[in-house]
C-alpha positions as CSV (number, residue, x, y, z in Angstrom):
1,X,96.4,153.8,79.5
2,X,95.3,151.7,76.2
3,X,96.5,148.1,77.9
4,X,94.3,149.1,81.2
5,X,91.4,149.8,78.8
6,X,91.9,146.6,77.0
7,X,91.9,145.0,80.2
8,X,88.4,146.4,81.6
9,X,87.2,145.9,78.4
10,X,88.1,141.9,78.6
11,X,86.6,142.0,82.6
12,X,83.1,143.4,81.0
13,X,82.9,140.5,78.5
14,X,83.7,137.7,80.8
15,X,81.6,139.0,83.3
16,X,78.8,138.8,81.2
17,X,79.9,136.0,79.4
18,X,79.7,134.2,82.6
19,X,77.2,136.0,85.1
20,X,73.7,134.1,83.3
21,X,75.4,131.0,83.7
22,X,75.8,129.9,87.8
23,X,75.0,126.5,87.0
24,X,78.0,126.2,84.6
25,X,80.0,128.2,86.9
26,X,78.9,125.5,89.7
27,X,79.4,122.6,87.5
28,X,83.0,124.1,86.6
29,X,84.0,124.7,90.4
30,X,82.8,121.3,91.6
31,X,84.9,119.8,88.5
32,X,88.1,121.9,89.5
33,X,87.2,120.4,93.2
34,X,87.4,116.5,92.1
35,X,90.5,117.4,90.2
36,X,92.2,119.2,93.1
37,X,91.0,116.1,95.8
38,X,92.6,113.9,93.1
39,X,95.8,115.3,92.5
40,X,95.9,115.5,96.5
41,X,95.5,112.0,96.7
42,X,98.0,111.5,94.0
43,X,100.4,113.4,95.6
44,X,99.4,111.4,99.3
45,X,99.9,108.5,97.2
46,X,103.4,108.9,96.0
47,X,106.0,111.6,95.9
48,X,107.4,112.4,92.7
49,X,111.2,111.4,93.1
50,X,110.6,109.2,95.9
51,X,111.1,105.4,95.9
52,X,108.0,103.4,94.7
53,X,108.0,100.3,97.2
54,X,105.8,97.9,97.5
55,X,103.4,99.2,100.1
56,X,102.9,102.3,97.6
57,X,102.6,100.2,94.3
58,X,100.2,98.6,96.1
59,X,98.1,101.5,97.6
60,X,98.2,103.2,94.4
61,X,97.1,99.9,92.3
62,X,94.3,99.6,94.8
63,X,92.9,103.6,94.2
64,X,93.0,103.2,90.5
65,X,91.2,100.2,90.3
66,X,87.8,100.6,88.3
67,X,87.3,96.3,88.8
68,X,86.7,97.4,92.4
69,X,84.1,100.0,91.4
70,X,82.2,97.6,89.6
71,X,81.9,95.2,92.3
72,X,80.4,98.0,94.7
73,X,78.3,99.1,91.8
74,X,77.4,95.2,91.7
75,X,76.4,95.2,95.2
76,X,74.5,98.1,95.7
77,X,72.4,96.9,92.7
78,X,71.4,93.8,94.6
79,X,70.9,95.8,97.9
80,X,68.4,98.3,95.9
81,X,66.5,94.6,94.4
82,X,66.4,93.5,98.2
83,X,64.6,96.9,98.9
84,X,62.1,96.6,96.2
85,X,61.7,92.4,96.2
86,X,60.4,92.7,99.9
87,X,57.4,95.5,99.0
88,X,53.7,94.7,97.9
89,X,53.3,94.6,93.9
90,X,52.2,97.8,92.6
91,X,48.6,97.6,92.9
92,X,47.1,97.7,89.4
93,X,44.7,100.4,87.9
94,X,41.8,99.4,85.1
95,X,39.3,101.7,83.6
96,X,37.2,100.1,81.4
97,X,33.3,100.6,79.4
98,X,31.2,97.4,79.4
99,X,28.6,96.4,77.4
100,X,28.8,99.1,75.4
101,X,25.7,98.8,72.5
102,X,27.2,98.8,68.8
103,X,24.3,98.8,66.8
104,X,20.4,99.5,67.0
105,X,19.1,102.9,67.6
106,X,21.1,103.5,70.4
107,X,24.4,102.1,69.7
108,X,27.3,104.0,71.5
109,X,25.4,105.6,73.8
110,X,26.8,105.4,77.6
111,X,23.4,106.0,79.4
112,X,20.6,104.8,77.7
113,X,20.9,101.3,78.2
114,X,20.5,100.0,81.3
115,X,23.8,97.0,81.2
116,X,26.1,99.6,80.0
117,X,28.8,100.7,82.6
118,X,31.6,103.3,83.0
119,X,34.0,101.4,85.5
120,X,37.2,102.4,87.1
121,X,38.6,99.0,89.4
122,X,41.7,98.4,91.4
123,X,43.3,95.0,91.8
124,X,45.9,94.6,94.6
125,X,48.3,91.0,95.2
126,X,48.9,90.7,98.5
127,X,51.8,88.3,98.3
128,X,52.6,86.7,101.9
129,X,55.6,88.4,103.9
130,X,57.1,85.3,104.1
131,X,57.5,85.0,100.3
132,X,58.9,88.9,100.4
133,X,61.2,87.9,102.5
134,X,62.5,84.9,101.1
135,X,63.0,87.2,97.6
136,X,64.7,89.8,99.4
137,X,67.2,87.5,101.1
138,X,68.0,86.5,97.5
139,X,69.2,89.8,96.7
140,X,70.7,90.3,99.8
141,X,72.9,87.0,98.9
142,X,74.0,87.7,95.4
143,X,74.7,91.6,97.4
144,X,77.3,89.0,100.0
145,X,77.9,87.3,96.3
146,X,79.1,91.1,94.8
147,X,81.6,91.8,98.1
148,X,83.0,88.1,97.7
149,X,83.4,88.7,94.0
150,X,84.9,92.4,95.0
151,X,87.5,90.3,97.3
152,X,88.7,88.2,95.0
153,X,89.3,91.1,92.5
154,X,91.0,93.0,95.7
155,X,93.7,89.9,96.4
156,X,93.6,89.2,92.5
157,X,95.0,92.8,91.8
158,X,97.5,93.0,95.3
159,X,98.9,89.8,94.2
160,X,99.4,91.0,90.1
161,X,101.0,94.5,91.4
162,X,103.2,92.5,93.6
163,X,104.3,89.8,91.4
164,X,104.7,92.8,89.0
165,X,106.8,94.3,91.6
166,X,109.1,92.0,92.1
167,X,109.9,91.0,88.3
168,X,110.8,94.9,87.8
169,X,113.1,94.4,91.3
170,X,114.9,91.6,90.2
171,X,115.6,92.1,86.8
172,X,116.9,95.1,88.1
173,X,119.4,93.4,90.6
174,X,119.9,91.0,87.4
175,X,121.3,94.2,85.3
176,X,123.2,95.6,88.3
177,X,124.9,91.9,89.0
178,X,125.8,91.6,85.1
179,X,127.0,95.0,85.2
180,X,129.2,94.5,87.8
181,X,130.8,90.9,86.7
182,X,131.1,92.8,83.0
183,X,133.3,95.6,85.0
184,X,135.0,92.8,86.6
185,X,135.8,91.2,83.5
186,X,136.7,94.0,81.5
187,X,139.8,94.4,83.6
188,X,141.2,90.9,82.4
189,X,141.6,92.4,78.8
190,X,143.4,95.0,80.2
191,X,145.7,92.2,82.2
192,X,145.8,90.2,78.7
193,X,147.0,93.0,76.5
194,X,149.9,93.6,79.3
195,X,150.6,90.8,79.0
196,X,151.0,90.1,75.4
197,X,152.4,93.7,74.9
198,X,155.2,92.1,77.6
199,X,155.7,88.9,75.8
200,X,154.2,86.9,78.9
201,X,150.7,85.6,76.8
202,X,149.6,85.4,73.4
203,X,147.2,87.7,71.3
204,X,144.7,84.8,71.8
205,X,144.2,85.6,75.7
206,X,143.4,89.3,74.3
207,X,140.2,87.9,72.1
208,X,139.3,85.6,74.7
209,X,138.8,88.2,77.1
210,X,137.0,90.7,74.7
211,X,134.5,87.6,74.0
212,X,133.8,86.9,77.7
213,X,133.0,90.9,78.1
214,X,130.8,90.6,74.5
215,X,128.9,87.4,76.0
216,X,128.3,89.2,79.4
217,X,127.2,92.5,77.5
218,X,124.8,90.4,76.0
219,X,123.3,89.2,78.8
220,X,123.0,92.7,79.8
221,X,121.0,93.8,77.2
222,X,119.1,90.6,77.1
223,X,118.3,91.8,81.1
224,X,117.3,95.2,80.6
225,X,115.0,93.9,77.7
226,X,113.5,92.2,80.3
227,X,113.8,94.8,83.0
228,X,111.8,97.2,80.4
229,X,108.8,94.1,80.2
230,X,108.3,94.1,83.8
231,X,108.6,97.7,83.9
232,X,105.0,98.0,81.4
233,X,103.7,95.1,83.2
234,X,103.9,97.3,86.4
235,X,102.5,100.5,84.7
236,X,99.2,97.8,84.2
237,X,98.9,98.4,87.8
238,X,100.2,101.5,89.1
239,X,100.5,103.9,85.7
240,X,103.3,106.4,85.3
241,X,104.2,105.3,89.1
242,X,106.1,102.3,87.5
243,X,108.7,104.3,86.1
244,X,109.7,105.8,89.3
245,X,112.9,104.0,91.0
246,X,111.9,100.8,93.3
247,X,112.4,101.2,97.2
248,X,113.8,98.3,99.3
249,X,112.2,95.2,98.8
250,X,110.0,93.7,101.7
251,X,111.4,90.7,103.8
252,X,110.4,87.6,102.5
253,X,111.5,85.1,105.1
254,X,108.5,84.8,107.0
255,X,104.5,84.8,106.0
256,X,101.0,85.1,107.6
257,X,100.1,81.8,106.6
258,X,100.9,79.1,108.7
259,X,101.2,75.2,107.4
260,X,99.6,73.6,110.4
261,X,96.5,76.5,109.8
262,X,96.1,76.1,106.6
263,X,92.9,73.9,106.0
264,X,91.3,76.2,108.1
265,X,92.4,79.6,106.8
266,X,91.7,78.5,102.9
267,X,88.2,79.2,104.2
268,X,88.7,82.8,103.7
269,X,90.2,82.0,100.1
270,X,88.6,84.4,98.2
271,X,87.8,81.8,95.8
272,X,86.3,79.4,97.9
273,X,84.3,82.3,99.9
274,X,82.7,83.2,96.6
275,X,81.4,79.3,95.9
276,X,79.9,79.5,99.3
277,X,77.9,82.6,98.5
278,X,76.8,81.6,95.4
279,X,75.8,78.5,96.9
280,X,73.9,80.5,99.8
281,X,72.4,82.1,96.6
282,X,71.2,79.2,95.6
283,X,70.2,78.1,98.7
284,X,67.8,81.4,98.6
285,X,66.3,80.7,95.3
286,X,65.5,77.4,97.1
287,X,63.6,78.6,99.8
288,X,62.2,81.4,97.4
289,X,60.6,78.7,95.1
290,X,59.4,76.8,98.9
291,X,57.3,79.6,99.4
292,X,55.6,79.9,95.6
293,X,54.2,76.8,96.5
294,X,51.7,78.9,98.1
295,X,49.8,81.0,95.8
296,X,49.3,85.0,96.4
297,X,45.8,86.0,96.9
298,X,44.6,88.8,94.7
299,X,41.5,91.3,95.1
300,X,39.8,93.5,92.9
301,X,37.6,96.5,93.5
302,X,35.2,98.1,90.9
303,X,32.8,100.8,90.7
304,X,30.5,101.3,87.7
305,X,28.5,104.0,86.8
306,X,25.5,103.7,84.8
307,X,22.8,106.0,82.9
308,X,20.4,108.8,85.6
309,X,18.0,106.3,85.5
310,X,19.9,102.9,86.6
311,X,21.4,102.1,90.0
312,X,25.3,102.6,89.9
313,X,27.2,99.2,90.6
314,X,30.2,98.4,93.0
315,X,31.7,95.2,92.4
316,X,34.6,92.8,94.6
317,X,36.6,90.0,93.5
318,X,39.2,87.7,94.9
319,X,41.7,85.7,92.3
320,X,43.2,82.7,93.5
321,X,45.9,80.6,91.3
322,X,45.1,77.5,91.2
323,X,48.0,75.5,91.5
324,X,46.2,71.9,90.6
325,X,49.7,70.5,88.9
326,X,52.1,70.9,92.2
327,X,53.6,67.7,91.1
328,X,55.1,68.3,88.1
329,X,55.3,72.3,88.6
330,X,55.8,74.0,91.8
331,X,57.7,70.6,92.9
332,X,59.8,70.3,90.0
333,X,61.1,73.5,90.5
334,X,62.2,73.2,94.2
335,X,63.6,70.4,93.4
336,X,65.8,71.9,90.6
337,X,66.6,74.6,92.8
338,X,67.7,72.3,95.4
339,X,70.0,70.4,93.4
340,X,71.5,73.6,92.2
341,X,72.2,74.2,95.7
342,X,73.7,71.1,96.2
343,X,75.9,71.7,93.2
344,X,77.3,74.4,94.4
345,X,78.5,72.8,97.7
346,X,80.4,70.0,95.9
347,X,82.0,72.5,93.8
348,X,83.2,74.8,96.5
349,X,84.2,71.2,98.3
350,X,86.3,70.0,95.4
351,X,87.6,73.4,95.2
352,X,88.6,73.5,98.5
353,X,90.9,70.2,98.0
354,X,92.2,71.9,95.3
355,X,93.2,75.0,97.0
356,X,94.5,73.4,100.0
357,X,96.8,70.6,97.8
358,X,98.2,73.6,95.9
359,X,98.6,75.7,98.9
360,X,100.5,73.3,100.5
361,X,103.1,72.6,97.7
362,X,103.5,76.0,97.6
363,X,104.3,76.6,101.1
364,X,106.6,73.4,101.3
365,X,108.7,75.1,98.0
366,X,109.2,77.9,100.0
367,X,110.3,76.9,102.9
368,X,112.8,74.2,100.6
369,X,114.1,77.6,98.6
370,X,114.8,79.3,101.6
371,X,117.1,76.4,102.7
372,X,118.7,76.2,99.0
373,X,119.3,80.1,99.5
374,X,121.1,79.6,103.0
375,X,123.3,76.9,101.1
376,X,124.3,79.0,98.8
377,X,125.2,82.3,101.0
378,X,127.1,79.8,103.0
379,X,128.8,77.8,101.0
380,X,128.2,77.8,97.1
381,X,129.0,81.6,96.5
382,X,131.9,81.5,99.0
383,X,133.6,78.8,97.3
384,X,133.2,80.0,93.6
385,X,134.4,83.5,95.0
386,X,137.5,81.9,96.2
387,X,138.2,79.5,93.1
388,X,138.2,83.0,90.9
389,X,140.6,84.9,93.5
390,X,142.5,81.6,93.4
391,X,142.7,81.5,89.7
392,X,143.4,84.8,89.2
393,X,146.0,85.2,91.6
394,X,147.6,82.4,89.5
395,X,147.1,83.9,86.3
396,X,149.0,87.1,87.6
397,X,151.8,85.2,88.6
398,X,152.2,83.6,85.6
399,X,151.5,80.0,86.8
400,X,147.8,79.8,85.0
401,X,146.1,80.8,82.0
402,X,143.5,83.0,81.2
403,X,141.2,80.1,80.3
404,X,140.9,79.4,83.6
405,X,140.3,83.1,84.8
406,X,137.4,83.3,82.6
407,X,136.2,79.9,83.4
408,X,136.0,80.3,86.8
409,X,134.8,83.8,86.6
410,X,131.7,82.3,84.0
411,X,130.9,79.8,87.1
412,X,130.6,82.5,89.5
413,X,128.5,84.2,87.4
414,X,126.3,81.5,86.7
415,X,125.9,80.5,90.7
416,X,125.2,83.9,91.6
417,X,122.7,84.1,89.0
418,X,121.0,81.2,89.8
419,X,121.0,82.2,93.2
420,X,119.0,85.5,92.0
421,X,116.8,83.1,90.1
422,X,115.6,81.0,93.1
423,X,115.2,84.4,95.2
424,X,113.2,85.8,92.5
425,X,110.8,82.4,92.7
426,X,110.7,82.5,96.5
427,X,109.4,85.7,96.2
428,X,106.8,84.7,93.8
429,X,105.7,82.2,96.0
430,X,106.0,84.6,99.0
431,X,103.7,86.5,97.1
432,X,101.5,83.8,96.8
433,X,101.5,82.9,100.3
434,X,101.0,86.0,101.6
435,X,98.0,87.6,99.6
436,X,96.4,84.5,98.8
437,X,94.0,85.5,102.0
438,X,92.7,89.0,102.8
439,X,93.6,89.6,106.6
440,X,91.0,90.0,108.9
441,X,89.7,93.6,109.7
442,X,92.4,95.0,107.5
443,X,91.9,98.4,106.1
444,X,91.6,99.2,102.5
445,X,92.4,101.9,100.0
446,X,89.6,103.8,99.0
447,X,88.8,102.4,95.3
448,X,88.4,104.9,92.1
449,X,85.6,107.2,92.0
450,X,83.7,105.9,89.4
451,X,82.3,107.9,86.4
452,X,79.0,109.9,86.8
453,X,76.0,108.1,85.2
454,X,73.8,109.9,82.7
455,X,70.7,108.8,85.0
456,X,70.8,109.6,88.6
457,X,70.4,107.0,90.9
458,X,67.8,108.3,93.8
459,X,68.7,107.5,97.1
460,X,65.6,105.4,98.7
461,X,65.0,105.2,102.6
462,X,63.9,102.3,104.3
């Protein structure tokens, strides 16, 4: 009976602790909301204890990605600008007493004399719609500048998970190949100290063998060292995702780029697509300053109110710049402008070679290391594979020594290493290859929610 009277006791307070409040109670619900949708989205992205591949590293890399967020934040600033830059100026409000009297028997009085005025005017610029027009398509350019700038981050972050990716993969089939030569290995001190027990090999065969395990051991930790880098230089991308085991790795044989294509597909580079909007945005400041060549008209509309016995006064005015110096103003400053845009389209075009030369060497290593790799598949690992069986085979049959075991086994180690190694840069370079260029109409991620602003941004209609 006491415990259910605490209880309805505790419901009372936090009733009324809570029933003023909705707006907290709102604020709270909406909060628990967000964090429910995001833990869904977690959960959609990733299953705990399932295999991170990279299609998953990538996805989640992409929804945790505030670089994105800016971007769009970056573009719909300049889309807001193009709203505003193609209205009228504000018009412009004065209120005003005129010929006021200081002194004399009727200083500061507003009625008695006969000049003095109470006015209220309004001056309004009408600026041409050409010129509005002109300074919106400005901000609608840097606004294509923001989404080129947002796809460069987007291949910029797919190509660091990926590369990311890959280190962690094949440092891990760099431990488990160690690993396995070590277990190899360890079985020849077991073969040496039978055969010294036996009086067949000396006590030296015995250290020999425990130093080809140490040196292989220290590979191994000299691999996992590494393995634990590429790990933390994963969890940059995807977080606590990157300790989760790796799935299969994707083929790397084939790519979307194609070498007699490629001229014409660096056009999409993300790079290069960002010099050509910033040129266009140049370009638009161009034909901006064009049109202030022509000066904006301005007129002004007063009323003035004088003393019961003078006529009241209305008053109309029209303000032209007078833009006698053309030469050395308005001129000059198209003419900059101009040669901005011109520097701009020699940058992009040098940047272009550059791409396209760089592009190419990568593409042409590729292809070269996937040849190296059929070599040794086919012929290199064979044949060291068959010189250890050979030597061992000797060895146990007393016609060899264990020099030569271990030799040949440190040769086959090194071969099959080096063949990890040029796997693990063809798939660097596959990486670079193949999210070098955003496909076409490919879907993306949705990017982080970004943080709410102190200052709400109204929404404006056009």
């Amino acid at each position: 009976m006491q415990t259910q009277l605490e209880r309805e006791r505790v419901r009372v307070r936090f009733r009324h602790a809570f029933a003023p409040r909705t707006g907290t109670l709102r604020t709270l619900g909406a909060a628990l909301l967000v964090a429910g949708l995001s833990s869904w989205a977690a959960a959609q992205t990733a299953i705990p204890g399932q295999p991170l591949t990279l299609h998953a590293a990538l996805r989640a890399a992409q929804e945790r990605s505030y670089a994105l967020v800016a971007q769009d934040a970056a573009t719909q600033s300049a889309r807001e600008m193009a709203i505003a830059a193609e209205r009228l100026p504000d018009p412009t409000l004065r209120l005003s007493v005129d010929n006021l009297p200081v002194d004399g028997p009727i200083r500061f009085s507003l009625t008695e004399d006969f000049m003095t005025m109470r006015s209220i005017g309004l001056t309004q610029t009408f600026t041409r719609e050409d010129k509005r027009h002109a300074r919106a398509a400005r901000f609608e350019r840097e606004a294509d500048t923001a989404q080129a700038a947002r796809a460069m981050q987007l291949v910029s972050l797919r190509r660091g998970t990926a590369l990311a990716w890959f280190d962690r993969y094949y440092q891990q089939q760099m431990v488990a190949l160690l690993s396995k030569q070590r277990d190899e290995a360890a079985l020849q001190i077991e073969a040496a100290h039978a055969a010294y027990r036996g009086g067949r090999g000396p006590q030296a065969d015995v250290f020999m063998a425990r130093s080809g395990v140490a040196r292989i051991e220290d590979r191994i930790r000299d691999a996992q060292a590494r393995e634990a880098n590429a790990t933390t230089a994963l969890a940059r991308w995807v977080g606590e995702l990157a300790a989760a085991p790796l799935g299969d790795a994707p083929p790397i044989s084939h790519t979307r780029l194609a070498a007699h294509t490629l001229e014409h597909q660096l056009d999409r580079h993300p790079d290069i697509a960002l010099m050509a909007s910033k040129e266009a945005v140049a370009r638009a400041e161009a034909e901006v300053a064009r049109q202030d060549k022509r000066a904006d008209w301005s007129v002004s509309l007063m009323y003035s109110q004088r003393g019961a016995a003078f006529s009241n006064m209305a008053s109309i005015a029209v303000s032209v710049p007078l833009q006698w110096d053309q030469r050395n103003r308005q001129d000059r400053e198209l003419a900059a402008r101009l040669a901005k845009a011109e520097q701009a389209r020699a940058e992009r075009a040098e940047m272009t070679r550059a791409h396209l030369a760089e592009t190419e060497r990568w593409y042409a290593t590729w292809r070269s290391n996937h040849e190296r790799l059929a070599d040794y598949d086919a012929t290199l690992i064979p044949l060291t594979a068959e010189r250890t069986r050979a030597v061992l085979a000797a060895y146990r049959g007393g016609r060899g020594a264990l020099s030569g075991v271990l030799e040949a086994r440190r040769m086959e180690i090194d071969i099959r290493i080096e063949r990890l190694r040029i796997e693990m840069e063809t798939a660097r370079l596959w990486v670079e290859l193949e999210y070098l260029i955003p496909p076409a109409g490919e879907a993306e991620y949705p990017a982080a929610a970004p943080q709410p602003l102190k200052t709400k941004i109204p929404e404006h209609r056009q």
